[in-house]
N, C-alpha and C positions, 0 to 999 in steps of 0.2 A: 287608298292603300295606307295605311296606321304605319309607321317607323316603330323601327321594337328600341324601349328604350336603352340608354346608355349604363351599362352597372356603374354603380358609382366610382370613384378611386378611392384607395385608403391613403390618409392622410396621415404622419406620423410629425405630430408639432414637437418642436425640441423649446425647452423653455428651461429657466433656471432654476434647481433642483429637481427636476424630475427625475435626472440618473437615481439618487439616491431615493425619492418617494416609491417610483416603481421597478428600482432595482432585481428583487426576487420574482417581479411578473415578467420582468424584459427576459430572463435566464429562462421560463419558459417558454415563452415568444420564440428565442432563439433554438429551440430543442434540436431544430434541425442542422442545423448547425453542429450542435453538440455531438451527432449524429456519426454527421461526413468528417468530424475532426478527428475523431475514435476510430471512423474506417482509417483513416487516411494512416493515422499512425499505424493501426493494425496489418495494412497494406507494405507498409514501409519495413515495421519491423520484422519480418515474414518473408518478402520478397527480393525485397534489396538485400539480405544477406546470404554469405556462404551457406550457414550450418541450416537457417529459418528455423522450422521449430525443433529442432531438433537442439538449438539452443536451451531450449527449457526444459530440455530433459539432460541433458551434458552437464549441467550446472549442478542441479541439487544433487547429483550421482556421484558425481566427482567428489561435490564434499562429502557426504555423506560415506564413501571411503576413506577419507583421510581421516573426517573427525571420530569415525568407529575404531582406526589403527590406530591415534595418539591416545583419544581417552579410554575405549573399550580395552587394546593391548596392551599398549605402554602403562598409561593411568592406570590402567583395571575399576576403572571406576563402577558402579551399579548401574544397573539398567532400572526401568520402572518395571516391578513384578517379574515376572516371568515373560515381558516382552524381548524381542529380538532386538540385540542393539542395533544393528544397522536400522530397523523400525524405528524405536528409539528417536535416531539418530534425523530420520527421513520425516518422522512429525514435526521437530524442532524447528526443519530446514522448509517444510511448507510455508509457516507462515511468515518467519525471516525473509523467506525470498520475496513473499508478495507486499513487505513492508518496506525494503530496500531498495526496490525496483519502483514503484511508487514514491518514493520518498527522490531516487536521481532521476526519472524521465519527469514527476512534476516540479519539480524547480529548476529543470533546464528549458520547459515546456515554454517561459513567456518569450525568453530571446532565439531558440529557434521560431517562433512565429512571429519574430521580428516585423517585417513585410505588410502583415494582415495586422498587427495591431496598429502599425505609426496610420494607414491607410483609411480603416474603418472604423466605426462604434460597433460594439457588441459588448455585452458582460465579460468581465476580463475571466472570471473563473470558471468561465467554459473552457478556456484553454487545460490547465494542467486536470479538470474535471475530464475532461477527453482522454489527454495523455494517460493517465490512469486506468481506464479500459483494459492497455494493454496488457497490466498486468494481472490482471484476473484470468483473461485468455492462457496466459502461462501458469497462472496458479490452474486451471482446469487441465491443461497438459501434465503438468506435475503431480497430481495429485492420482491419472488416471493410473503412472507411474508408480506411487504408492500404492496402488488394487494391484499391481500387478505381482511387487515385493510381495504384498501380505501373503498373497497368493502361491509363491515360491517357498515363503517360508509355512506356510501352512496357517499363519495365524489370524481368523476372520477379524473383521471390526467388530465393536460394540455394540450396540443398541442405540448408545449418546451420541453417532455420530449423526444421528437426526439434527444435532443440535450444531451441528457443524457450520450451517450459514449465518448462525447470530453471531459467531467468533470469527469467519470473515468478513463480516459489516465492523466487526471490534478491531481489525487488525488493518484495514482501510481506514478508519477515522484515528488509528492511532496515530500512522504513518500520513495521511492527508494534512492534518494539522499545522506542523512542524515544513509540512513541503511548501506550504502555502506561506510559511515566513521565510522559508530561505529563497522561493521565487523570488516573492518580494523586493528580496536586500540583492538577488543574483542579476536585476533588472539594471540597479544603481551602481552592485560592485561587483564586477566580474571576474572578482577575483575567491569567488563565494564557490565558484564549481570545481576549485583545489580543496573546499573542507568538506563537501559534501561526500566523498570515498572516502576522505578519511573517516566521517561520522561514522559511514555504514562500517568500515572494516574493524573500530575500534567495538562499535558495538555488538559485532560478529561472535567478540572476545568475552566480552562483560554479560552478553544475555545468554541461558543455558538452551544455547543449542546441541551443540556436541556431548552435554552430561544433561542428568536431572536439575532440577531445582532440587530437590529432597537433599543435594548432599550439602548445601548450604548451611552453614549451623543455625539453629532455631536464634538463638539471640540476635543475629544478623537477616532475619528473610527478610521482617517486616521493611530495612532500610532497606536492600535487595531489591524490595518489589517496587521501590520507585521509581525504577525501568520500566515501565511499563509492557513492553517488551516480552516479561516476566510472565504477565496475566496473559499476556495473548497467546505465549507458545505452551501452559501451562495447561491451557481450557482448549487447546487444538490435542494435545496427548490423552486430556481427558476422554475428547470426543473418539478420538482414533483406538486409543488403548483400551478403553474401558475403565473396571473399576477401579485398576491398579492403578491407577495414575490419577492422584487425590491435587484437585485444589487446592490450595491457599485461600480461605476468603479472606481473609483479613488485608492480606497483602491484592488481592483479588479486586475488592473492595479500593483501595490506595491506587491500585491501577490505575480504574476504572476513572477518578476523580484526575488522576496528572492526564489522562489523555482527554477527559474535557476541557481543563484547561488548557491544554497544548491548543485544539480546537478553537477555541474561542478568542484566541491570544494570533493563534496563526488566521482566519480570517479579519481579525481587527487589525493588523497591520497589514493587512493584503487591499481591504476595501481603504484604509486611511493613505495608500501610496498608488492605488490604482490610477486616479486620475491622471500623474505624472510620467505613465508606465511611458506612453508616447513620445515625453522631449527625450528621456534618458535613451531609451532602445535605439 
């Protein structure tokens, strides 16, 4: 009688520098991980609270009434073309929200998984890579909300809004960037998760959500679009509004360059302090 034989074991050698030689292979080694950490949050945020999703739709409604009565009645400002302000007002607020929201669950992402990082190895930017999930979940809530406005108000989408998923890969890496330096620094100073509301609120104010960019005077966009903020909620109206709601390239273009480096600035301080993330947490 032949013994069937034994499958081998996998071996996993820890040696020095490998973290950093096979760093981008280990992140997909771990996928699964990546996985259950994106349920886990999506579990959380959904379940454990009062309103669940009905939070993602209370939020951009809400504003989206105030900021149509300050700048549409009060201001009187323009709308783009012939769209509806409160539309308007609801494109602006899609992709702010899914910038915001990204930008405080992933830099709070490394010290709530306090626990799992002092404990295990794993790639550290599976963490707020996870956390991030959730807001896309809410940007798809929010946006079904938007078909429903257009819908009330009579006015269809464009055609360009085909183009609608390359401006949320644009408004993910704008906001992932900058998250992944203030995790970073929110790892060592905890006192980092007092600035990050204020970022998002001051920036609520300075990037045109509630007005066009259009009413900006020309001699001022190009400084304007250093926001980069700018290009993403510009090319989300494009898509949504149609023709009437014209680009910037030039500032488009300026965007386009601060939010790579924000990127590349924001993982280079993330992989240069990860090692540490464990004595400090």
């Amino acid at each position: 009688m032949t013994e069937t034989p034994t499958p081998a074991l996998r071996q996993i050698v820890l040696e020095n520098g490998r973290t950093d030689s096979h760093y981008w292979r280990d992140i997909w080694s771990y996928r699964e991980l990546f996985f259950v950490l994106a349920w886990r949050d999506i579990a959380v945020r959904y379940k454990q609270s009062a309103l669940g999703a009905a939070w993602a739709v209370v939020r951009p409604v809400m504003a989206m009434i105030v900021f149509t009565f300050i700048f549409g009645r009060i201001a009187n400002l323009p709308s783009v073309g012939d769209a509806p302000y409160p539309i308007m007002v609801y494109a602006g607020m899609l992709p702010w929200f899914l910038m915001s929201t990204i930008l405080g669950d992933a830099s709070q992402s490394l010290v709530g998984s306090a626990n799992m990082i002092s404990k295990i190895y794993y790639p550290r930017l599976i963490t707020p890579a996870a956390s991030s999930i959730v807001s896309l979940v809410d940007f798809l809530i929010s946006f079904c909300v938007l078909l429903i406005l257009m819908l009330i108000f009579w006015y269809p989408p464009s055609w360009h809004i085909v183009f609608l998923p390359i401006f949320v890969v644009y408004a993910v890496a704008m906001a992932f960037g900058p998250a992944l330096y203030l995790a970073s620094l929110n790892v060592r100073y905890r006192d980092f998760r007092f600035i990050v509301p204020f970022v998002v609120q001051l920036g609520l104010y300075v990037s045109p959500v509630g007005f066009s960019s259009d009413v900006v005077p020309d001699q001022w966009r190009l400084l304007y679009s250093l926001n980069p903020a700018v290009s993403v909620i510009d090319g989300f109206r494009w898509c949504i509004l149609g023709g009437e709601a014209v680009i910037y390239w030039p500032g488009f273009m300026l965007g386009l360059g601060v939010t790579a480096g924000l990127m590349f600035l924001g993982l280079r301080a993330f992989r240069r302090t990860e090692r540490s993330f464990a004595d400090y947490i």
